[in-house]
ZAVO-382140 format. One record per atom (N, C-alpha, C): atom name; z, y, x. Coordinates in pm, 1 decimal. Atoms other than C-alpha are relative to their C-alpha. Layout:
N
ROMI,atome,pz,py,px
ROMI,CA,Z,Y,X
...
END
This chain:
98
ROMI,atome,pz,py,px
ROMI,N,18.0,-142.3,19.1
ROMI,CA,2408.2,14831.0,-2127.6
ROMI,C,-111.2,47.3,93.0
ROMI,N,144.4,-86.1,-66.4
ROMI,CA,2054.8,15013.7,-2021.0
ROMI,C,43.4,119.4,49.7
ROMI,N,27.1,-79.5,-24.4
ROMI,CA,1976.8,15313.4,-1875.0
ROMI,C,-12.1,74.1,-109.5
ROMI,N,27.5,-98.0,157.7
ROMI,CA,1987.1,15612.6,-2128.2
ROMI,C,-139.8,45.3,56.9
ROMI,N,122.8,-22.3,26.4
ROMI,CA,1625.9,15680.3,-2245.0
ROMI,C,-21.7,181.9,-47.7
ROMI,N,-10.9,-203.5,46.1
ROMI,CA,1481.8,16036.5,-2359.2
ROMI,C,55.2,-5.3,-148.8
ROMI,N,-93.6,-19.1,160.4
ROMI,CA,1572.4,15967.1,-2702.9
ROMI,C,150.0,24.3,-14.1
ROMI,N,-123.9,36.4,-23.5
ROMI,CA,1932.7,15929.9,-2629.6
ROMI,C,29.8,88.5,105.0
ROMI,N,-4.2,-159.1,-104.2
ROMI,CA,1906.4,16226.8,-2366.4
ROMI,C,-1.3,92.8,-93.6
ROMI,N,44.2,-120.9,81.6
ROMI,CA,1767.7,16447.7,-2672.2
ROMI,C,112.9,24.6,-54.1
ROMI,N,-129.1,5.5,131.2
ROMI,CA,2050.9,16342.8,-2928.3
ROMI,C,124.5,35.8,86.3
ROMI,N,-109.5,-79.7,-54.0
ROMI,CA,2311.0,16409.0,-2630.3
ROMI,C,-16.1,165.9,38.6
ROMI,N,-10.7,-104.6,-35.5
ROMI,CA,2160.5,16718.3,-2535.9
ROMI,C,-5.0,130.9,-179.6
ROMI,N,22.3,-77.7,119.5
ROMI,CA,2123.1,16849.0,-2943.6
ROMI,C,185.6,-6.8,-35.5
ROMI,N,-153.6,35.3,46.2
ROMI,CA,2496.0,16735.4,-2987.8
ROMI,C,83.5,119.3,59.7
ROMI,N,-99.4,-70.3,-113.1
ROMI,CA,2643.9,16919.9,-2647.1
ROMI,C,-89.6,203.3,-76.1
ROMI,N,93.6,-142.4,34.8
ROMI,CA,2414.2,17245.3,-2788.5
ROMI,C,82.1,67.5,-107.3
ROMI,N,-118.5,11.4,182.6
ROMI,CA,2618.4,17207.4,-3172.3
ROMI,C,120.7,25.1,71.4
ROMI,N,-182.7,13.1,-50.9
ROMI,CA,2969.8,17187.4,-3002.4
ROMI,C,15.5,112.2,92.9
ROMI,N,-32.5,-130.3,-77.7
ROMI,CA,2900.4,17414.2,-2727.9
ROMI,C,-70.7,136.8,-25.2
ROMI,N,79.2,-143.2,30.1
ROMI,CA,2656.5,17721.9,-2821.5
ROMI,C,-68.1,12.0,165.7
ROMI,N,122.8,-33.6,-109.5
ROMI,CA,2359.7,17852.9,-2630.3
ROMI,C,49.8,45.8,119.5
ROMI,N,-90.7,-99.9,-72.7
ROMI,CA,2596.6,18088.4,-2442.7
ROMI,C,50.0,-114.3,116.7
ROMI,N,-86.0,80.1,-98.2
ROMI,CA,2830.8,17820.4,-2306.5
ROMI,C,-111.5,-122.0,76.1
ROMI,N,108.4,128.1,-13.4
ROMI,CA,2556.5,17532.5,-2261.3
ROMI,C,-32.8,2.8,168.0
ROMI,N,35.1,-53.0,-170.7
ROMI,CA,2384.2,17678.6,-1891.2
ROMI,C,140.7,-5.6,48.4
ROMI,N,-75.7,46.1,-128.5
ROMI,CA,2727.8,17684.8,-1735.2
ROMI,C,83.9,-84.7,-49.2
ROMI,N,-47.4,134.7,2.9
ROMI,CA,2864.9,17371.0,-1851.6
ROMI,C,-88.7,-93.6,53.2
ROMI,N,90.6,84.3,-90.1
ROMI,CA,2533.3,17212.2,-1724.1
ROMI,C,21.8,28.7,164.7
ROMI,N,-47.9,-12.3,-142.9
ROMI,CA,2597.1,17398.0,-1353.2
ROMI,C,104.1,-40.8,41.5
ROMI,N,-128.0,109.3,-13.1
ROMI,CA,2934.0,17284.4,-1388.9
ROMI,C,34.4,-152.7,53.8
ROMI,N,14.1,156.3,-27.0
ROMI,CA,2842.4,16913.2,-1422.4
ROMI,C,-103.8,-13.3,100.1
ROMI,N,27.1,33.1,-109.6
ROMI,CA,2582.5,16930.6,-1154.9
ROMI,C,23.1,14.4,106.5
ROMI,N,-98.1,-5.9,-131.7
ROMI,CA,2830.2,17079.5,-884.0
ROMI,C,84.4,-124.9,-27.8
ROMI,N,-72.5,136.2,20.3
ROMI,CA,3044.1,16827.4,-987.9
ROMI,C,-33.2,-133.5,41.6
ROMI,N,49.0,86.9,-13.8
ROMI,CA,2809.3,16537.6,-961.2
ROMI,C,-22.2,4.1,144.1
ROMI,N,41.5,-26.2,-135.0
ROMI,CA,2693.2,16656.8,-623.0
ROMI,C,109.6,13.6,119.8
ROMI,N,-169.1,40.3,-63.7
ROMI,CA,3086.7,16687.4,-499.4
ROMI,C,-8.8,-149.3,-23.5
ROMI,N,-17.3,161.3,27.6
ROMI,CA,3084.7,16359.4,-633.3
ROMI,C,-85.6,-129.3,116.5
ROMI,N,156.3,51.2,-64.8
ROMI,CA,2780.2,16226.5,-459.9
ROMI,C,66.1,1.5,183.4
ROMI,N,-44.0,-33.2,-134.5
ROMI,CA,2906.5,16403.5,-144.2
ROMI,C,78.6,-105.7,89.9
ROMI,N,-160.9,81.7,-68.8
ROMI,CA,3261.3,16234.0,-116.6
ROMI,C,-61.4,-145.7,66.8
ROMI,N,-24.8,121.0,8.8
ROMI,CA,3095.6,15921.2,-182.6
ROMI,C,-109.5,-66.1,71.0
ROMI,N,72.3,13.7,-134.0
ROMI,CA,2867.3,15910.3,98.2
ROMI,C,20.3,20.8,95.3
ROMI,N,-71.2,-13.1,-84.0
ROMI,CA,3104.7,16044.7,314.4
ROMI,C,90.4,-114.0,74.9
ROMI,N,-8.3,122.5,-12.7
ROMI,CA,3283.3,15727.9,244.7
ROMI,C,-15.5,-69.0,38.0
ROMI,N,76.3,112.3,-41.9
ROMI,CA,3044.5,15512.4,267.5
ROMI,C,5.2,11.1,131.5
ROMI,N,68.2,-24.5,-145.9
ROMI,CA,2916.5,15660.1,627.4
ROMI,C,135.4,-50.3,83.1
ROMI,N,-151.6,53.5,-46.6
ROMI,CA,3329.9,15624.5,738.8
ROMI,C,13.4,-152.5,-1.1
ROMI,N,-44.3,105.1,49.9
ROMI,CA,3355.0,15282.0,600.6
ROMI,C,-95.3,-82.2,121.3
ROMI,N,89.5,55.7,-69.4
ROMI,CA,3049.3,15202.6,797.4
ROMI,C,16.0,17.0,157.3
ROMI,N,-85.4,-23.8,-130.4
ROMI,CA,3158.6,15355.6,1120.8
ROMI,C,131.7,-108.8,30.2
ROMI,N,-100.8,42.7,-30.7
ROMI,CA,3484.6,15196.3,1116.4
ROMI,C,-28.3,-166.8,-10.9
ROMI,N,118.2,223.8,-34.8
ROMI,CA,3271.5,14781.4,1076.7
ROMI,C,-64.0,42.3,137.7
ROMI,N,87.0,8.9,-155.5
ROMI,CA,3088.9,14900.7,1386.4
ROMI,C,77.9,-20.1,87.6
ROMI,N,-85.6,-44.9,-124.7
ROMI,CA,3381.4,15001.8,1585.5
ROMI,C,74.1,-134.4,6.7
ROMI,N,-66.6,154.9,-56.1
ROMI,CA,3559.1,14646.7,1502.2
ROMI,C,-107.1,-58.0,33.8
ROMI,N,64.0,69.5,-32.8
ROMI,CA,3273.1,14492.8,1539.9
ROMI,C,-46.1,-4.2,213.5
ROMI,N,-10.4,-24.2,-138.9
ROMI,CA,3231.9,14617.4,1906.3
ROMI,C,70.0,13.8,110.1
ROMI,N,-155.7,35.8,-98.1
ROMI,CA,3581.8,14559.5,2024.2
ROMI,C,-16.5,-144.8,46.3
ROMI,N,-63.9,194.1,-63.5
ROMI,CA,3635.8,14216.4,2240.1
ROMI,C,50.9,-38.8,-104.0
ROMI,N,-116.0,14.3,73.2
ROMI,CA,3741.7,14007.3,2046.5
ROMI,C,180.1,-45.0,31.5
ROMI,N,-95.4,32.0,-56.7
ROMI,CA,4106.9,13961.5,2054.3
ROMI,C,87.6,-73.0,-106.5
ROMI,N,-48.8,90.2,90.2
ROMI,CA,4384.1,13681.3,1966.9
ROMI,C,59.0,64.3,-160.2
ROMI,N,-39.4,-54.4,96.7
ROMI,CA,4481.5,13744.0,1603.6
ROMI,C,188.3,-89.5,24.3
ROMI,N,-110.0,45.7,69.8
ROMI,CA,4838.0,13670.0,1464.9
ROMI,C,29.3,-98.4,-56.7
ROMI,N,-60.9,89.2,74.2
ROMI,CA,4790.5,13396.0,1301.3
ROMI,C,-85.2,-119.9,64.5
ROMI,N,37.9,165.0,-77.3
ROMI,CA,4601.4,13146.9,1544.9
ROMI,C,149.0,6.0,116.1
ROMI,N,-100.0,-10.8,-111.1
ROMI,CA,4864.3,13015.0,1761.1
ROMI,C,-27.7,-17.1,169.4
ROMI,N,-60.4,-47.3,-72.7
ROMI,CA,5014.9,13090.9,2056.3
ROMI,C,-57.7,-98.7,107.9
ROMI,N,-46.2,142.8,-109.1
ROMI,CA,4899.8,12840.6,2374.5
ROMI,C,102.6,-15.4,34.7
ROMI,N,-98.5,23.9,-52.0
ROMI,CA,5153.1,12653.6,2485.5
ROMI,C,30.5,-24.1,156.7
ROMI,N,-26.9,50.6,-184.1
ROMI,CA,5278.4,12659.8,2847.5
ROMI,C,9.2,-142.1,40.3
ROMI,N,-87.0,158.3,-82.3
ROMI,CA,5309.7,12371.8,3076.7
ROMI,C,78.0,-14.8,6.5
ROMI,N,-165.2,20.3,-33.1
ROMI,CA,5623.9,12251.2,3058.5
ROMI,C,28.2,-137.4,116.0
ROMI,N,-31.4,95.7,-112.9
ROMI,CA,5747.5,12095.5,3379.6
ROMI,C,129.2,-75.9,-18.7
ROMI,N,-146.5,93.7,59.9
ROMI,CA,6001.9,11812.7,3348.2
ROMI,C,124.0,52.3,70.6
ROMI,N,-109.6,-43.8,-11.3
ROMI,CA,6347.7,11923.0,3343.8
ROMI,C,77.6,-73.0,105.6
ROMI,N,-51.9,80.6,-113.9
ROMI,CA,6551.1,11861.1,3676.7
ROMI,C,121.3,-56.1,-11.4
ROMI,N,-171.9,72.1,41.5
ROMI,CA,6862.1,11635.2,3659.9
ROMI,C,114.7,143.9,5.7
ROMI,N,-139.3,-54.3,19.9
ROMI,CA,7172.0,11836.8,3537.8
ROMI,C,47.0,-30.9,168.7
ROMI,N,-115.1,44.6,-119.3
ROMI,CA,7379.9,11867.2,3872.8
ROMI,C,124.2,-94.0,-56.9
ROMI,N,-126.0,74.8,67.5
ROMI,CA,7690.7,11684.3,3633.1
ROMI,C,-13.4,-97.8,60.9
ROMI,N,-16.9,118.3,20.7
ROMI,CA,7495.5,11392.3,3637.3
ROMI,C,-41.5,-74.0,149.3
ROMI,N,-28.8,28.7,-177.5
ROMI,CA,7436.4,11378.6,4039.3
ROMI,C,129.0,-5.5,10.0
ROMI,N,-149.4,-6.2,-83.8
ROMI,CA,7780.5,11460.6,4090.6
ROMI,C,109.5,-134.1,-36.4
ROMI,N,-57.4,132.8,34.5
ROMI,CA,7897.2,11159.2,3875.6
ROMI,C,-61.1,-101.2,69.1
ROMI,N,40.1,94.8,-92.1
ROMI,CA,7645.3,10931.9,4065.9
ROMI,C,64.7,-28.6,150.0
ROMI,N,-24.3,-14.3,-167.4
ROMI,CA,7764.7,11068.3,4383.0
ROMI,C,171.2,-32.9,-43.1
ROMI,N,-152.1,34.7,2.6
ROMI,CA,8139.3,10986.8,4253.4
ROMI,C,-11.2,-189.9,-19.4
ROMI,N,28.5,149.4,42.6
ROMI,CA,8033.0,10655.9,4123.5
ROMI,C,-8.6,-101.9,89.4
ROMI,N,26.6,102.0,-141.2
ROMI,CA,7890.4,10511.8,4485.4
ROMI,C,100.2,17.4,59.8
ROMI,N,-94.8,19.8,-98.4
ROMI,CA,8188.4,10660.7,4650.4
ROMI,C,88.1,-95.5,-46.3
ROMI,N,-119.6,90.1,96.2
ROMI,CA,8397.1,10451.3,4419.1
ROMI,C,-51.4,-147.9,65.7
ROMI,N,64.1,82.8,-30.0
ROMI,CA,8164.4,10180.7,4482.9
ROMI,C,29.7,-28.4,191.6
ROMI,N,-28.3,-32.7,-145.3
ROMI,CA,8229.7,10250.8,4864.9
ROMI,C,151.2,-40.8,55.0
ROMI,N,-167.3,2.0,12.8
ROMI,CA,8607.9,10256.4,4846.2
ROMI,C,2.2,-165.4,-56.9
ROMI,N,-64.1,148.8,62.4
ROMI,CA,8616.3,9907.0,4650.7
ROMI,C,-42.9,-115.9,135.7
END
C-alpha cells in the first residue's frame, strides 16, 4: 500500500463534499486537523517519556538482577556435634576402666 496521490486526494475530497455539503465540509476539516495534531501531540509526548525513562536506566549503576544468582558464602566446615565428643570421651574412659 502507497502513499495516497492527488488523484485519490481529489476523489476523497469530491466524495466527503457529496455526503457532507459545503456548509458542513470547513468544520469537519478543522475537526480532523485538531484531532490529528492532539494526536501528533500525545504521541511525541510519548515518545520524549519513553526516551527519558532509557536514559535514566541507562545511568543507574548497574545492579544484581533477579535472576543471576546469588554468590555463595564460604562455608566453613562444620564443628564436631558435642554428642560425638562426649561419646569419645565415654569411650576412652571405658577404655581406662578396662
Amino acid at each position: 500500500m502507497g502513499s495516497l496521490g492527488v488523484p485519490e486526494m481529489i476523489i476523497i475530497f469530491v466524495v466527503a463534499l457529496i455526503v457532507f455539503g459545503p456548509k458542513k465540509l470547513p468544520e469537519l476539516g478543522k475537526s480532523l486537523g485538531k484531532g490529528l495534531a492532539e494526536f501528533r501531540r500525545a504521541s511525541n509526548e510519548l515518545k520524549s517519556t519513553i526516551e527519558e525513562e532509557v536514559r535514566a536506566i541507562e545511568a543507574e549503576p548497574p545492579t544484581r538482577r533477579s535472576s543471576e544468582p546469588e554468590p555463595e558464602p564460604e562455608s566453613k566446615p562444620d564443628p564436631e556435634p558435642e554428642s560425638k565428643l562426649d561419646s569419645k570421651t565415654q569411650s576412652e574412659t571405658n577404655l581406662d576402666v578396662h
